[in-house]
BADREN-506994 format. One line per 4 residues: number of its first residue (from 0); for each residue x, y, z of N, C-alpha, C. Coordinates in Angstrom, 3 decimals, decimal comma. Layout:
REM BADREN-506994
NUM = X Y Z X Y Z X Y Z ~ ...
REM end
This chain:
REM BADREN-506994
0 = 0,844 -1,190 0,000 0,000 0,000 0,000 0,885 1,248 0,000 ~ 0,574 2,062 -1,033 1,103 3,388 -0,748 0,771 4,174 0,358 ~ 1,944 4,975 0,825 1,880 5,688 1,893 1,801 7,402 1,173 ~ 0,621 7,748 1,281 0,275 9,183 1,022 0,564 10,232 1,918
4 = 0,475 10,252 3,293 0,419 11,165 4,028 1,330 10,603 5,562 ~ 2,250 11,479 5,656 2,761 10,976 7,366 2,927 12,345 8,177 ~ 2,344 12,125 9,210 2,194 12,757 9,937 0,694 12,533 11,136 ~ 0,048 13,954 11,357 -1,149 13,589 12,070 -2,181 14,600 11,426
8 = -3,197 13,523 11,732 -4,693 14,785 10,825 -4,907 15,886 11,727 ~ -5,488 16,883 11,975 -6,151 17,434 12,873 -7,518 18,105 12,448 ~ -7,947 17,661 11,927 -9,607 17,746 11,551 -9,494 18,253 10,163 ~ -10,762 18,876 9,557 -10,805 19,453 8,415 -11,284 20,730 8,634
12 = -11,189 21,437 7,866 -11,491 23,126 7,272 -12,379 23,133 5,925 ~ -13,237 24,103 6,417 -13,745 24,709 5,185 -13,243 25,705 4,485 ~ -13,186 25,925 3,116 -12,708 27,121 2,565 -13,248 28,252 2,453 ~ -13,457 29,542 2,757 -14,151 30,866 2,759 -14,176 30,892 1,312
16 = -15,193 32,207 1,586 -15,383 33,193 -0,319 -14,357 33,440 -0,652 ~ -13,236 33,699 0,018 -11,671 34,471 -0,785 -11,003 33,318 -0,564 ~ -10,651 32,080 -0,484 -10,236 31,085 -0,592 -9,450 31,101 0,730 ~ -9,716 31,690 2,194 -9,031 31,471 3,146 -9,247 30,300 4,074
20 = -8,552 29,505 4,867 -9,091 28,492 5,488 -8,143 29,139 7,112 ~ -9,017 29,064 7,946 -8,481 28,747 9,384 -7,759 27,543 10,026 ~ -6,242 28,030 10,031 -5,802 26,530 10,925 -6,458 26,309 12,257 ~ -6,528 25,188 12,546 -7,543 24,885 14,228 -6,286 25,329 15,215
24 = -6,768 25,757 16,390 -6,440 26,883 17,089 -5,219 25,410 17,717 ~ -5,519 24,355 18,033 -4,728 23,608 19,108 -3,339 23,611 18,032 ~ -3,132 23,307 16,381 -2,160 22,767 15,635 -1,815 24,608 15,543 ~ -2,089 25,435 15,376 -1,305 26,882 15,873 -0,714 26,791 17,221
28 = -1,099 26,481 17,687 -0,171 26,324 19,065 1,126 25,190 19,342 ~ 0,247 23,767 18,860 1,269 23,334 18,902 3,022 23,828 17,682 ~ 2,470 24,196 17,129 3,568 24,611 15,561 3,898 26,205 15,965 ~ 3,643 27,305 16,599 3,786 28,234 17,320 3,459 29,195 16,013
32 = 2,277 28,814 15,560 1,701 29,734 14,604 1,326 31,080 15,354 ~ 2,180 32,458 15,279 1,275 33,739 15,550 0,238 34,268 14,839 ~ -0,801 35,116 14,630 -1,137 36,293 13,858 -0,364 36,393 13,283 ~ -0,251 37,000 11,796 0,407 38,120 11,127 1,532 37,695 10,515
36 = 1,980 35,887 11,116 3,384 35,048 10,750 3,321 34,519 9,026 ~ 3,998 35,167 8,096 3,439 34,145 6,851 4,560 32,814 7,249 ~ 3,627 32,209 6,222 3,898 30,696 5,776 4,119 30,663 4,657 ~ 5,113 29,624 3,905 5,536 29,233 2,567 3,972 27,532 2,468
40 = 3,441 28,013 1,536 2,418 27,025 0,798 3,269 26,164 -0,091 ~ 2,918 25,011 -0,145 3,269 23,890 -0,983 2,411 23,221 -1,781 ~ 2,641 22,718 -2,519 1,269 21,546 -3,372 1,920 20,941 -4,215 ~ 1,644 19,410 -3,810 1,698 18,528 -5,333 0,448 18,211 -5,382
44 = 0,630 18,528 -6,395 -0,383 18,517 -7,466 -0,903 17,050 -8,055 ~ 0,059 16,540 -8,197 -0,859 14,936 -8,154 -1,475 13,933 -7,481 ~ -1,000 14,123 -6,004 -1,474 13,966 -4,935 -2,137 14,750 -4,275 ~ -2,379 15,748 -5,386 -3,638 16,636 -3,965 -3,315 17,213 -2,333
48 = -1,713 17,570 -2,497 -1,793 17,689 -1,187 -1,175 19,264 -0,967 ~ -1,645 19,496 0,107 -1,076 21,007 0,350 -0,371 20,775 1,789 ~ 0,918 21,801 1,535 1,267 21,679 3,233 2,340 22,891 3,111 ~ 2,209 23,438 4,656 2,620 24,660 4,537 3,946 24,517 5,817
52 = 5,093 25,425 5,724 5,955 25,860 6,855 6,211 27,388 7,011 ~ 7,032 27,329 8,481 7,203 29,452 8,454 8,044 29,207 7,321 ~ 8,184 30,368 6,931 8,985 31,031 6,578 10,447 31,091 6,785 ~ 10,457 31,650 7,922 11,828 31,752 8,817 12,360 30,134 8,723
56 = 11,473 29,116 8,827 12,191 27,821 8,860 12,674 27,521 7,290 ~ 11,650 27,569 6,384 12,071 28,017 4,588 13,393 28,427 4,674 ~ 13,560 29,549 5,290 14,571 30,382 4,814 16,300 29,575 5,472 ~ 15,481 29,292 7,057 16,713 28,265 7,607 17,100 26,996 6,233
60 = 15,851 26,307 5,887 16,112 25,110 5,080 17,177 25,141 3,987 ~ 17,141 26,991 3,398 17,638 27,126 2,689 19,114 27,467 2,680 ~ 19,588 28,193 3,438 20,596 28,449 4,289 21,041 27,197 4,262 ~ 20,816 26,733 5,030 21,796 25,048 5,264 21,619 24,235 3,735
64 = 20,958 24,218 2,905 21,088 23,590 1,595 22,407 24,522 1,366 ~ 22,670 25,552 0,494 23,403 27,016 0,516 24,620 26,364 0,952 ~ 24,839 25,882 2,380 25,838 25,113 3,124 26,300 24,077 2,506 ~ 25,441 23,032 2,113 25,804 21,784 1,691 26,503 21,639 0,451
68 = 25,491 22,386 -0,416 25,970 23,019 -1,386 27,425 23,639 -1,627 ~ 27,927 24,347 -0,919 29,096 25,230 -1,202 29,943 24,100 -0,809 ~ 30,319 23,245 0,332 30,696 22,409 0,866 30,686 21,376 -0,447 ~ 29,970 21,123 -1,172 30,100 19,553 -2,438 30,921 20,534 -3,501
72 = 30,914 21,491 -3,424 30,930 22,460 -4,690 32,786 22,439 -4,393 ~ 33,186 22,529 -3,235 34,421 22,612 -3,214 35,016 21,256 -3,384 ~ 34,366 20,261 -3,928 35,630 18,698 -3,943 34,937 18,557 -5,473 ~ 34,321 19,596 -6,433 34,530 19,556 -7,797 34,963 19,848 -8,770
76 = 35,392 19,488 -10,083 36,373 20,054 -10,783 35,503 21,668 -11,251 ~ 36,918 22,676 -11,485 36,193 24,142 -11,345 35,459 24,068 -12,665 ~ 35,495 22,761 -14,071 34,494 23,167 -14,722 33,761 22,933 -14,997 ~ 33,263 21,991 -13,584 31,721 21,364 -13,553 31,067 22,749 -12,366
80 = 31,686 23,533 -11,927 30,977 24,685 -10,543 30,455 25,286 -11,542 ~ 28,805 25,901 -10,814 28,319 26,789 -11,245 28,398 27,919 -10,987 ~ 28,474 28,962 -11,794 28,659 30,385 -11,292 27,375 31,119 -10,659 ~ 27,527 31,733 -9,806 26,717 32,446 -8,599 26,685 33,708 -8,476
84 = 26,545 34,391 -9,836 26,396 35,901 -10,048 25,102 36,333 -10,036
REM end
């Protein structure tokens, strides 16, 4: 059996007239959702799934890729590196 989803449900949402949905107040708390905090949205699209993180963690994810990155980039020949202008 395919595995579609890991993690935990926490109920469902309806979608408003402007396409907004309310996260349930307990999974804001537990995830330390504020007011006013954006989130980076996700979707595949063939699976129908949406899932969202802060931002600030996005931006960490990216940062440390950035890291890994520069780190592989230095044990390759200079004319396989990509330039970063």
């Amino acid at each position: 059996m395919m595995t579609i989803f890991k993690g935990k449900a926490y109920g469902s949402v309806n979608v408003g007239e402007r396409g907004q949905i309310v996260i349930p107040a307990h999974l804001r708390k537990e995830l330390n959702i504020k007011p006013g905090e954006q989130l980076m949205i996700f979707a595949d699209h063939e699976k129908k799934i949406i899932s969202m993180m802060h931002v600030r963690d996005f931006s960490a994810l990216l940062e440390r890729a950035g890291r890994v990155i520069s780190k592989l980039e230095e044990h390759m020949p200079a004319e396989q590196k990509v330039s970063r202008k």
